[in-house]
PyMOL Python script that loads the backbone (N, CA, C, O; Angstrom):
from pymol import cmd

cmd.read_pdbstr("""\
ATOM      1  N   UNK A   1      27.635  22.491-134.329  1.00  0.00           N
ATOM      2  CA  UNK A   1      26.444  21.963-133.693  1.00  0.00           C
ATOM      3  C   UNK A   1      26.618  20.466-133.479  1.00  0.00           C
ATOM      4  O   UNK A   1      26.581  19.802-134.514  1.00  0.00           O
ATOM      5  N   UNK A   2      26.824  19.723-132.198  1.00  0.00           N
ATOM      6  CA  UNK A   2      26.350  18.420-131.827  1.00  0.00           C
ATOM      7  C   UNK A   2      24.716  18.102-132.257  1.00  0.00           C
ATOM      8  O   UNK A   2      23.717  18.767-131.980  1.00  0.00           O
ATOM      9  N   UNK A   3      24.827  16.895-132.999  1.00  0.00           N
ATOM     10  CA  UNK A   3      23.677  16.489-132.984  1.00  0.00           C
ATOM     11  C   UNK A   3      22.699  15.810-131.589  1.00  0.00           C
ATOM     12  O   UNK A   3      23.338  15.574-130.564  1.00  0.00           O
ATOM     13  N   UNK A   4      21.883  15.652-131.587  1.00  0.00           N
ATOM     14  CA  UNK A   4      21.441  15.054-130.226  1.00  0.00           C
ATOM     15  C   UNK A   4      21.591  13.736-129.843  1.00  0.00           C
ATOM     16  O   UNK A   4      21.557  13.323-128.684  1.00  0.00           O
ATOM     17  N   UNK A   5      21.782  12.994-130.990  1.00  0.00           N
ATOM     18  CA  UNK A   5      22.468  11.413-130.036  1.00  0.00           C
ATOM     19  C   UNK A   5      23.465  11.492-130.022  1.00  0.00           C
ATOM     20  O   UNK A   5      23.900  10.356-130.207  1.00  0.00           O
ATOM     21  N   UNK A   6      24.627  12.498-129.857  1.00  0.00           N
ATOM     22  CA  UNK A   6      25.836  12.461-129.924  1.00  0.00           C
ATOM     23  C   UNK A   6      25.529  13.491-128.689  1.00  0.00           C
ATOM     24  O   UNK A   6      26.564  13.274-128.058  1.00  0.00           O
ATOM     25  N   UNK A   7      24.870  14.402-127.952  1.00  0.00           N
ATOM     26  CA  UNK A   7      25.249  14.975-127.153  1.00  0.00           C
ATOM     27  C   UNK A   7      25.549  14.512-125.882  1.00  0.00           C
ATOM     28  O   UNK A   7      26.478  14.991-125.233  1.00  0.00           O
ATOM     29  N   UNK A   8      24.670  13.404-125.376  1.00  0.00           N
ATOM     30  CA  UNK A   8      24.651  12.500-124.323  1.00  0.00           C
ATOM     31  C   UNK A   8      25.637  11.422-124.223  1.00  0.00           C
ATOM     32  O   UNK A   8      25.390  10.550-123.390  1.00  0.00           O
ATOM     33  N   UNK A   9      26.831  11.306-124.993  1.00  0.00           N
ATOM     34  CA  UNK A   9      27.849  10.463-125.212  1.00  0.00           C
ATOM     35  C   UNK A   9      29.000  10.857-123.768  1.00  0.00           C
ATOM     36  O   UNK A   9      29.456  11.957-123.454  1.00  0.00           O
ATOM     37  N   UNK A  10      29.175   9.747-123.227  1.00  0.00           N
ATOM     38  CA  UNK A  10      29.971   9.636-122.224  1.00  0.00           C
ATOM     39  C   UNK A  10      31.354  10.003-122.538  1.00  0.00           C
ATOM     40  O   UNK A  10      32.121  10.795-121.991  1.00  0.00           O
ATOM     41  N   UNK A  11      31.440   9.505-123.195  1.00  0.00           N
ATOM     42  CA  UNK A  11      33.117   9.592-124.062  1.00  0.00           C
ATOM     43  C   UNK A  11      32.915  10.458-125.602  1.00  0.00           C
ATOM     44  O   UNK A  11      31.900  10.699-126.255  1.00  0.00           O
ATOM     45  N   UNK A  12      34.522  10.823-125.857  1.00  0.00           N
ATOM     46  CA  UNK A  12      34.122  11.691-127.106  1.00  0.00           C
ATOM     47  C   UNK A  12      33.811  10.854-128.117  1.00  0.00           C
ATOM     48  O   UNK A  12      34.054   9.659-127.947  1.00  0.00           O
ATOM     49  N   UNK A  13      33.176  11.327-129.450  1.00  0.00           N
ATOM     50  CA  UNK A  13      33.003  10.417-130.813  1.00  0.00           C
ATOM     51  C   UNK A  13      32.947  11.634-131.579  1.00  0.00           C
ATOM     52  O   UNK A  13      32.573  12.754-131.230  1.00  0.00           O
ATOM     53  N   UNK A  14      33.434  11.175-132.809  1.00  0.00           N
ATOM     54  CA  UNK A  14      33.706  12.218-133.984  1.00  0.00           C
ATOM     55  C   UNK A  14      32.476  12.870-134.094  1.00  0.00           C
ATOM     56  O   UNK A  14      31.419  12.511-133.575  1.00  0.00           O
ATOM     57  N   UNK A  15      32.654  13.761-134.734  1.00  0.00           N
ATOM     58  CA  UNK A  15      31.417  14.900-135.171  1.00  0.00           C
ATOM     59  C   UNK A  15      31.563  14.626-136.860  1.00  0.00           C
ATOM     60  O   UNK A  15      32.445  14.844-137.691  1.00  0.00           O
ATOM     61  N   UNK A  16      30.021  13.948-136.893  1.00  0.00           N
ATOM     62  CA  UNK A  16      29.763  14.231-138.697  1.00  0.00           C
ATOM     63  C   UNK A  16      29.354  15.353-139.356  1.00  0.00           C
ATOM     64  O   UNK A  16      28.224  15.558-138.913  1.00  0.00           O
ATOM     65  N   UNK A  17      29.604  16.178-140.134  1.00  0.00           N
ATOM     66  CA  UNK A  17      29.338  17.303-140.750  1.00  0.00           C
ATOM     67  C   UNK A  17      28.299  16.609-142.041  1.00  0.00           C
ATOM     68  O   UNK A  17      28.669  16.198-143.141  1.00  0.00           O
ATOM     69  N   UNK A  18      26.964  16.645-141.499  1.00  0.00           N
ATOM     70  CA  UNK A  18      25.781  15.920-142.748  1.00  0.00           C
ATOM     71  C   UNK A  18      26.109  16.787-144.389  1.00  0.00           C
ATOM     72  O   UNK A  18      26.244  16.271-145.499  1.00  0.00           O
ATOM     73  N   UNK A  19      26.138  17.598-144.168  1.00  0.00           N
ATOM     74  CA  UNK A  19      26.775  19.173-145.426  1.00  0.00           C
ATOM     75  C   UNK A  19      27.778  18.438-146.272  1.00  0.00           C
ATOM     76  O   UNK A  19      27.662  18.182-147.471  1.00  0.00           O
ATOM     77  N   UNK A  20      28.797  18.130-145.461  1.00  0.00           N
ATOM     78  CA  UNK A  20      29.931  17.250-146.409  1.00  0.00           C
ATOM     79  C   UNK A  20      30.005  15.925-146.472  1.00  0.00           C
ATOM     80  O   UNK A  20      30.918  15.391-147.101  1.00  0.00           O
ATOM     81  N   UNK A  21      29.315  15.405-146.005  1.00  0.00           N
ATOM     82  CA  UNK A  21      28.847  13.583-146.084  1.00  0.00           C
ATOM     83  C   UNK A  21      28.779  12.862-147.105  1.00  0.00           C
ATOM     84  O   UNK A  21      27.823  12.155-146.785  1.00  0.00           O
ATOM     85  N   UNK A  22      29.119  12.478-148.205  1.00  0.00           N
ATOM     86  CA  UNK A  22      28.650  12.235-149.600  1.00  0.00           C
ATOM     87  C   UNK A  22      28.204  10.247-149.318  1.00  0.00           C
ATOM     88  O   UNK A  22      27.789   9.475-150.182  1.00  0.00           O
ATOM     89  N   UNK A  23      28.470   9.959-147.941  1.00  0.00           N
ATOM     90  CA  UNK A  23      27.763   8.461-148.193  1.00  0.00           C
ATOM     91  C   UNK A  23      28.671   7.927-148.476  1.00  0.00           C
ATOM     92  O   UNK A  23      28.508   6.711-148.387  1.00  0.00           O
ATOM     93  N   UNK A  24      29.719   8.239-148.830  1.00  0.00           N
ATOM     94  CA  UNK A  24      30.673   6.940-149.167  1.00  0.00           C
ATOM     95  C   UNK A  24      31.093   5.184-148.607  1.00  0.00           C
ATOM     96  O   UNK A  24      31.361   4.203-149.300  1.00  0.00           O
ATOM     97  N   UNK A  25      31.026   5.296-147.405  1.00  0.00           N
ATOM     98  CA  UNK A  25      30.785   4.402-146.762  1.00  0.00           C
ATOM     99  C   UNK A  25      32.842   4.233-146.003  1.00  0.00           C
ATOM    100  O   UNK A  25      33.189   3.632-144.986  1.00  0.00           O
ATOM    101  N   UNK A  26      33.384   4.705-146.606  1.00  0.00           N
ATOM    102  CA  UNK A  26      34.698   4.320-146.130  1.00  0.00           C
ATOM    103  C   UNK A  26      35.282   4.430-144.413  1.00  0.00           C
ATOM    104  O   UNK A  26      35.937   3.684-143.685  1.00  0.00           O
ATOM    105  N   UNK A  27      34.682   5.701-144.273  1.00  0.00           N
ATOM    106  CA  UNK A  27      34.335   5.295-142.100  1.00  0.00           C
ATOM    107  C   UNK A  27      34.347   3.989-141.849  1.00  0.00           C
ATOM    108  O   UNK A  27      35.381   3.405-141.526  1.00  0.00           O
ATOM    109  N   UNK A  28      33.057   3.333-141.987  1.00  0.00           N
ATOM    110  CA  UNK A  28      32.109   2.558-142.168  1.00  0.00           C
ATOM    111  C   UNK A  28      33.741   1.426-142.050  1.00  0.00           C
ATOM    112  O   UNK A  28      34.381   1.089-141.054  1.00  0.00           O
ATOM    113  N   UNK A  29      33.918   1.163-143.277  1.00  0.00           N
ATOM    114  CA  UNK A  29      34.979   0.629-143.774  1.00  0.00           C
ATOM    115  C   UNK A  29      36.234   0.063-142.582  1.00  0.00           C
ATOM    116  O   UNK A  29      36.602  -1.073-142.283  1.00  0.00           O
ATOM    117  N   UNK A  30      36.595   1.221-142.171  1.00  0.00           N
ATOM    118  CA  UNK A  30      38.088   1.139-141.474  1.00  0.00           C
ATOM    119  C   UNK A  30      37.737   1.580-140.011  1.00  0.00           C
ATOM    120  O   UNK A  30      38.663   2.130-139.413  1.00  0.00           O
ATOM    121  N   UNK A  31      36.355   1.406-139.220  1.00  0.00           N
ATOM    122  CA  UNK A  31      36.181   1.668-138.178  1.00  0.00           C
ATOM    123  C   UNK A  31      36.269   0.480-137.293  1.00  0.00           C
ATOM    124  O   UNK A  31      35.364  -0.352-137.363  1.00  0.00           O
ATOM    125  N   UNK A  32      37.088   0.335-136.610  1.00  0.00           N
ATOM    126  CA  UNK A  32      37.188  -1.209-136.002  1.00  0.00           C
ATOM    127  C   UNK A  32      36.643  -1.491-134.961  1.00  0.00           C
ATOM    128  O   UNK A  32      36.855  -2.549-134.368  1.00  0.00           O
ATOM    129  N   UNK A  33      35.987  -0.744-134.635  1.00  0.00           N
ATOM    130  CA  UNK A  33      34.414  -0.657-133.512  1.00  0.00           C
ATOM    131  C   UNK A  33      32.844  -0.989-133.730  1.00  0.00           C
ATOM    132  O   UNK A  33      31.923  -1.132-132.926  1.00  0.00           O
ATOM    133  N   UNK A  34      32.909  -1.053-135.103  1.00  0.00           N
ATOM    134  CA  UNK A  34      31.403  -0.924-135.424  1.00  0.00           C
ATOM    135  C   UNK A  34      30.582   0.701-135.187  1.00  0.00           C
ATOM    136  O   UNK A  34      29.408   0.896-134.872  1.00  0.00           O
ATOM    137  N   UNK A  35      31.213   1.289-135.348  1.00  0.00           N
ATOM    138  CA  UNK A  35      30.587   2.514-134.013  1.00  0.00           C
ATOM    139  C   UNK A  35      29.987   2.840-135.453  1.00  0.00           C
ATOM    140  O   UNK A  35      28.822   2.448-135.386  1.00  0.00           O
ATOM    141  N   UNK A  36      30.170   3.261-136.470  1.00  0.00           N
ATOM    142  CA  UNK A  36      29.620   3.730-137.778  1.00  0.00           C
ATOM    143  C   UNK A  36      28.845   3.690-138.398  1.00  0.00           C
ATOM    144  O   UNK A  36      28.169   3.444-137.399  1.00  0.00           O
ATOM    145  N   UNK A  37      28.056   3.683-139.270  1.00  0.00           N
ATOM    146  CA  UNK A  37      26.997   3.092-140.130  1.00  0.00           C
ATOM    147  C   UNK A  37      26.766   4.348-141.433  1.00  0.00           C
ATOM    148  O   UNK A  37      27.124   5.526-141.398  1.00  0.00           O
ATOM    149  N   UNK A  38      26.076   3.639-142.495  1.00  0.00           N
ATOM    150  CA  UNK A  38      25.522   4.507-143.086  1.00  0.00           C
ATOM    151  C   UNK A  38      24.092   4.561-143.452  1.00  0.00           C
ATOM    152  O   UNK A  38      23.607   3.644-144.114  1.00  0.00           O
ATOM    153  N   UNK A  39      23.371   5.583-143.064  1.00  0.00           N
ATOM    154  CA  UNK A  39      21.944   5.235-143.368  1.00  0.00           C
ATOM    155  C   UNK A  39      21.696   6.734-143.953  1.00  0.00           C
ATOM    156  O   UNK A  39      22.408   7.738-143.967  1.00  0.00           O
ATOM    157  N   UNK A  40      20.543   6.491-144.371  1.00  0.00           N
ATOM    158  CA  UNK A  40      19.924   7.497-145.424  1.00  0.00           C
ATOM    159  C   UNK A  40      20.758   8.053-146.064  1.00  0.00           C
ATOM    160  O   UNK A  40      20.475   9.231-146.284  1.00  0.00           O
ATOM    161  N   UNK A  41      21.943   7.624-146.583  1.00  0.00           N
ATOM    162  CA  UNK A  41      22.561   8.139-147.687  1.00  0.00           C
ATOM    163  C   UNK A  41      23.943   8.859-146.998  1.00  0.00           C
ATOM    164  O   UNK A  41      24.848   9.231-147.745  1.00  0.00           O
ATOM    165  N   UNK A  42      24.047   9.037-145.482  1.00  0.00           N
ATOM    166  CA  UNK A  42      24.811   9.584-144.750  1.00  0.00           C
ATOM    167  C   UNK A  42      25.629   9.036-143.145  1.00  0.00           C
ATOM    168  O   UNK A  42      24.955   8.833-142.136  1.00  0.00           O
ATOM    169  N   UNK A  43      26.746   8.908-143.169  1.00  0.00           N
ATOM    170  CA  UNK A  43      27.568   8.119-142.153  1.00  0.00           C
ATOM    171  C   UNK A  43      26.949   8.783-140.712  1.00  0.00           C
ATOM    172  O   UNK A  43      26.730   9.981-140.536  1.00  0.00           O
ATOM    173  N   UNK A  44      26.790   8.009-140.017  1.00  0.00           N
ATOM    174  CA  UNK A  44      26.210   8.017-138.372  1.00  0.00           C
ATOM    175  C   UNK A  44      27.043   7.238-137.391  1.00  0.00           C
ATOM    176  O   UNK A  44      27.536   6.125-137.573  1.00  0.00           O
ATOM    177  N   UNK A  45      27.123   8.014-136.306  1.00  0.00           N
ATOM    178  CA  UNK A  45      27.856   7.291-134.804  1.00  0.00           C
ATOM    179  C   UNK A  45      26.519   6.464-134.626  1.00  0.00           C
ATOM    180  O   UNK A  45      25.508   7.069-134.268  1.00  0.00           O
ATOM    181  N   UNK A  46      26.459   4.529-134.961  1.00  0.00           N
ATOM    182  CA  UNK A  46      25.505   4.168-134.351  1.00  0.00           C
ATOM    183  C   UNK A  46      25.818   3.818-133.085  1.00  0.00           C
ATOM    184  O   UNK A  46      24.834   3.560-132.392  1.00  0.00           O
ATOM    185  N   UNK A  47      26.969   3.717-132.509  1.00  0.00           N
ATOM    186  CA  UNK A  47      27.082   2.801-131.260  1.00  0.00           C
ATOM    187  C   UNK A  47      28.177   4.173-130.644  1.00  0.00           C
ATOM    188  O   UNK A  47      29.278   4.155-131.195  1.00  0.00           O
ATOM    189  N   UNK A  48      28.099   4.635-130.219  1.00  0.00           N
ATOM    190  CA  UNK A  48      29.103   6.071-129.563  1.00  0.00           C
ATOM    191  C   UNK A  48      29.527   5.331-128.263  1.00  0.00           C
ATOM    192  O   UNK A  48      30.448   5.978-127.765  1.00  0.00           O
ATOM    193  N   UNK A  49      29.206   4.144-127.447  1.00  0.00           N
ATOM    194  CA  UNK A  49      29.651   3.269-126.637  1.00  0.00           C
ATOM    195  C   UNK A  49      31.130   2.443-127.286  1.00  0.00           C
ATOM    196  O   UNK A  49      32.189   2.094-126.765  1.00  0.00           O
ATOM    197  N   UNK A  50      30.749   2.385-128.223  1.00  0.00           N
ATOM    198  CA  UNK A  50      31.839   1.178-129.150  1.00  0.00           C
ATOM    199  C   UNK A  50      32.518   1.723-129.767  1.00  0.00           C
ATOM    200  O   UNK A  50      32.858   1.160-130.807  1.00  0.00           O
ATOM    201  N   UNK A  51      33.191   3.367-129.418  1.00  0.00           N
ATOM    202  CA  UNK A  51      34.109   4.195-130.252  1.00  0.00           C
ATOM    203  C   UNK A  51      35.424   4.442-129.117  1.00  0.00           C
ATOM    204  O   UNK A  51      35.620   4.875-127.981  1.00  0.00           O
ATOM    205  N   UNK A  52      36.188   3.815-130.335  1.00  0.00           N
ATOM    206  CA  UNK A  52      37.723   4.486-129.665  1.00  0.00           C
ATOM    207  C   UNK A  52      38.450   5.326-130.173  1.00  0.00           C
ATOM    208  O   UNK A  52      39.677   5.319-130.075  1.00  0.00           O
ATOM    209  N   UNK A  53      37.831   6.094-130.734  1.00  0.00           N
ATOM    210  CA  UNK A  53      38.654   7.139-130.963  1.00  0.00           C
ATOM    211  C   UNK A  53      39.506   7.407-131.995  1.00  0.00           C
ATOM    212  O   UNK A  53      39.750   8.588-132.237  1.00  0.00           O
ATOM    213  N   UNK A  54      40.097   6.386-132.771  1.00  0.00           N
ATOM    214  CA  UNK A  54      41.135   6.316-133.295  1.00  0.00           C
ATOM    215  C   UNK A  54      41.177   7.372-134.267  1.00  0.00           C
ATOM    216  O   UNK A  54      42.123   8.144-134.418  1.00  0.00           O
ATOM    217  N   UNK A  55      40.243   7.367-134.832  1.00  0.00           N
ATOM    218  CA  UNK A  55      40.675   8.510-135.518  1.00  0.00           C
ATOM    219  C   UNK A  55      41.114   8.141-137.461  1.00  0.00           C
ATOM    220  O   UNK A  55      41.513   8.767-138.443  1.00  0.00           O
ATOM    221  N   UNK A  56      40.808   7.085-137.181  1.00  0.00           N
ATOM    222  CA  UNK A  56      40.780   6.310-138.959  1.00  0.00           C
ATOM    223  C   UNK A  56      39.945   6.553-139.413  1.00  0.00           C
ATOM    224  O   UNK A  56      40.114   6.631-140.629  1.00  0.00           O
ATOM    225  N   UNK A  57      38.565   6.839-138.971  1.00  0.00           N
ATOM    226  CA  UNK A  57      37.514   7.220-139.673  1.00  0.00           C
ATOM    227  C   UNK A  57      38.021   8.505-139.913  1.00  0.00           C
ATOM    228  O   UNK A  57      38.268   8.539-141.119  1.00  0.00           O
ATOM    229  N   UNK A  58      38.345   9.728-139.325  1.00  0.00           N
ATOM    230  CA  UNK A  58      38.305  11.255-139.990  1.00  0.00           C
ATOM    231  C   UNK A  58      39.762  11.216-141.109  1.00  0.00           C
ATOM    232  O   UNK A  58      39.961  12.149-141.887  1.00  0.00           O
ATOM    233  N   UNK A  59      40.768   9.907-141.028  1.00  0.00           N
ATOM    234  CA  UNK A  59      41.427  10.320-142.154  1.00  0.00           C
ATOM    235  C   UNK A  59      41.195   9.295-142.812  1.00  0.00           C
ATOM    236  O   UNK A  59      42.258   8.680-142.897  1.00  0.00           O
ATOM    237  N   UNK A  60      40.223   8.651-143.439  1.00  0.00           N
ATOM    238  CA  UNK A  60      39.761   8.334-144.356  1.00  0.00           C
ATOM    239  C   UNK A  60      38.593   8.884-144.984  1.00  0.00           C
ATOM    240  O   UNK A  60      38.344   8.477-146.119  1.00  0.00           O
ATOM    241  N   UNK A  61      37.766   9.804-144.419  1.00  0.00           N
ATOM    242  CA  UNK A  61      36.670  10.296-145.247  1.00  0.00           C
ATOM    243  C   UNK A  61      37.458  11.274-146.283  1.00  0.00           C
ATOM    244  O   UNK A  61      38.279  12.063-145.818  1.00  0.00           O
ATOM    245  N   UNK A  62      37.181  11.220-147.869  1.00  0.00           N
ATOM    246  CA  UNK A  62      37.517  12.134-148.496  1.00  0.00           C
ATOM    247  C   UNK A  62      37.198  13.466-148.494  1.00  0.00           C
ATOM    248  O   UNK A  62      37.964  14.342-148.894  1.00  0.00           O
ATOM    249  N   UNK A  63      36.070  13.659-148.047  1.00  0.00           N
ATOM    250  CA  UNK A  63      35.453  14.963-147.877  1.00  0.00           C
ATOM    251  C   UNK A  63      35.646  15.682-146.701  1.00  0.00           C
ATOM    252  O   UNK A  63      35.081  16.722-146.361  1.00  0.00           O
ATOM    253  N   UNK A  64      36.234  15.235-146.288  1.00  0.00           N
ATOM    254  CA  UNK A  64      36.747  15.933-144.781  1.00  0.00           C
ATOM    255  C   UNK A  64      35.367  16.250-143.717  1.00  0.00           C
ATOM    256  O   UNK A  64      35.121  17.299-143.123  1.00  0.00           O
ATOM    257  N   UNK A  65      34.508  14.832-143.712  1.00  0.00           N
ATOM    258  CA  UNK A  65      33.352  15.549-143.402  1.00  0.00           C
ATOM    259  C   UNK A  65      33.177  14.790-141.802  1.00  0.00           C
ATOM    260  O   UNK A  65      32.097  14.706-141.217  1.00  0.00           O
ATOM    261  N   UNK A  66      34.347  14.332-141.330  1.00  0.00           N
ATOM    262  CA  UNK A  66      34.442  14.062-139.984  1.00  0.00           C
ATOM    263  C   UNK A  66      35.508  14.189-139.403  1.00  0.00           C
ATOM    264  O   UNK A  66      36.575  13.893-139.941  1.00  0.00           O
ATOM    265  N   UNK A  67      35.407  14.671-138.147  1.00  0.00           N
ATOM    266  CA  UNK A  67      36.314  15.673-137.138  1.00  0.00           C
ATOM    267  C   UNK A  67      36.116  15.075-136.036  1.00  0.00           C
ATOM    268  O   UNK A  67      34.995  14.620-135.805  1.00  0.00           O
ATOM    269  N   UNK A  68      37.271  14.925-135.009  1.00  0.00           N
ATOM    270  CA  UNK A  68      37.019  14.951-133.831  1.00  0.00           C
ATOM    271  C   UNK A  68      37.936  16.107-132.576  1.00  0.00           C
ATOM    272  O   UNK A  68      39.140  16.211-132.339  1.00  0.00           O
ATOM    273  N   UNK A  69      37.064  16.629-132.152  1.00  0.00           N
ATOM    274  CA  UNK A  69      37.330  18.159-131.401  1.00  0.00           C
ATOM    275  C   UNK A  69      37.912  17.870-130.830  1.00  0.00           C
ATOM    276  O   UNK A  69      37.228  18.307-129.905  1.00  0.00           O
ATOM    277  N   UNK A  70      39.028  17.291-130.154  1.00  0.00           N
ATOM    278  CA  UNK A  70      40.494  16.761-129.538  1.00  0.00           C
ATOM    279  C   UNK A  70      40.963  16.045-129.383  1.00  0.00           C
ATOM    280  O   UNK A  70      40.128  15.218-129.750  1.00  0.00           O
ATOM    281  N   UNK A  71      41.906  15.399-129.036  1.00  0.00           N
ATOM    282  CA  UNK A  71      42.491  14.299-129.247  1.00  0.00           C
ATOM    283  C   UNK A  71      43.150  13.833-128.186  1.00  0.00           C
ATOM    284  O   UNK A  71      43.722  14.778-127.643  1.00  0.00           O
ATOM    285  N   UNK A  72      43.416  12.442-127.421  1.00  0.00           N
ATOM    286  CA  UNK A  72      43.566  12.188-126.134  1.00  0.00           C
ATOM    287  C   UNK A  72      44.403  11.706-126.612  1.00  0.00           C
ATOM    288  O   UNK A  72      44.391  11.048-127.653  1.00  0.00           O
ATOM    289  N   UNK A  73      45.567  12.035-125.704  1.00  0.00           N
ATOM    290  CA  UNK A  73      47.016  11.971-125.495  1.00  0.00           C
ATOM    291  C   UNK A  73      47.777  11.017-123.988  1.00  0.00           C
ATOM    292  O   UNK A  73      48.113  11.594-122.954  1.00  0.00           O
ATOM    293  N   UNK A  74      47.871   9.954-124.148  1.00  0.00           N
ATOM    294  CA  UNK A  74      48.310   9.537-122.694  1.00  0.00           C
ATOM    295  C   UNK A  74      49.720   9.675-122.639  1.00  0.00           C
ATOM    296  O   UNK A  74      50.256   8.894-123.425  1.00  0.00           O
ATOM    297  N   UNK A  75      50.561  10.410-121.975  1.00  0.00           N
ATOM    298  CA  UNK A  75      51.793  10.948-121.729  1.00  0.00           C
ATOM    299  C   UNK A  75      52.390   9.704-120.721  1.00  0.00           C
ATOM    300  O   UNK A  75      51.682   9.232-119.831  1.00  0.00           O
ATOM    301  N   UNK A  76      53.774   9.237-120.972  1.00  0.00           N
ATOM    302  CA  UNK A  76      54.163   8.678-119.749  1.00  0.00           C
ATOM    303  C   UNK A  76      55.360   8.863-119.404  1.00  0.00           C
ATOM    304  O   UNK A  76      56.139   8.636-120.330  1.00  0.00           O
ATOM    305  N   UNK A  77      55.846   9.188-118.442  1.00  0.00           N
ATOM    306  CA  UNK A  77      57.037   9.301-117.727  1.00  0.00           C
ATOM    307  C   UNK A  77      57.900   8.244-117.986  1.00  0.00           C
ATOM    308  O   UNK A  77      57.502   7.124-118.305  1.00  0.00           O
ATOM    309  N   UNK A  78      59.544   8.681-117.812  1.00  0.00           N
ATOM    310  CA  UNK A  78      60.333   7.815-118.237  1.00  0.00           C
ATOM    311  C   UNK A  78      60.481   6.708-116.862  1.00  0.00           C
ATOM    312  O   UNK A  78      60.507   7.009-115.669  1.00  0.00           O
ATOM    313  N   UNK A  79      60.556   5.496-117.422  1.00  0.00           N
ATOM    314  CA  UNK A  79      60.387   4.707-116.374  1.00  0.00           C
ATOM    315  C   UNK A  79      59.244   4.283-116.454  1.00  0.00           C
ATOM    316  O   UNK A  79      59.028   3.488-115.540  1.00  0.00           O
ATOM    317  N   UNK A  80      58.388   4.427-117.115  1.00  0.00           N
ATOM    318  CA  UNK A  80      56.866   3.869-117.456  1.00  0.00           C
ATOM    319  C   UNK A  80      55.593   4.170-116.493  1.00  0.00           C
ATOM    320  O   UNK A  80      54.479   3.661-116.613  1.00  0.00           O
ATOM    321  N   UNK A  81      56.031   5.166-115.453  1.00  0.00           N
ATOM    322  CA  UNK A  81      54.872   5.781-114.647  1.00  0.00           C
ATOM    323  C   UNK A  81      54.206   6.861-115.335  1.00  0.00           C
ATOM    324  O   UNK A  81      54.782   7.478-116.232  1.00  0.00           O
ATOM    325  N   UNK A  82      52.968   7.140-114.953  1.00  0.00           N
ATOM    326  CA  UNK A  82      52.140   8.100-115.973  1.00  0.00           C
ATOM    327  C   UNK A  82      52.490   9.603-115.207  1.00  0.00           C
ATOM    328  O   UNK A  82      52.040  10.651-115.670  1.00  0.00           O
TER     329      UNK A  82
END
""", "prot")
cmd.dss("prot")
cmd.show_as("cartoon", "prot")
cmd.util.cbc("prot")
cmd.orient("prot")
């Protein structure tokens, strides 16, 4: 289930699983966007504009309680054309 301020997101942003969330804050931590936050006890996409993706937030949560449903790949040809 997408939550609803995450459904209207132009670009992708991780999916928080609230169930496995324990608050830790470490997202938060190593997100170099700001895109994160923690409120009521549980990590939130506050800024889903200011997310790149990287993907440091889902391997730093211990709880495995953030995912992101694919992963963008820019491929380039040899010779440096895409």
């Amino acid at each position: 289930m997408i939550p609803n301020d995450q459904q209207h997101a132009r670009q992708p942003v991780p999916l928080i699983d609230p169930a496995r969330c324990d608050g830790c804050g470490l997202c938060v931590r190593v997100c170099p966007t700001g895109a994160l936050a923690v409120k009521d006890g549980l990590a939130v996409v506050v800024a889903p504009e200011a997310c790149n993706y990287t993907g440091l937030c889902e391997a730093a949560c211990p709880t495995e309680a953030i995912q992101r449903l694919f992963e963008v790949v820019i491929f380039e040809k040899p010779g440096g054309h895409r």
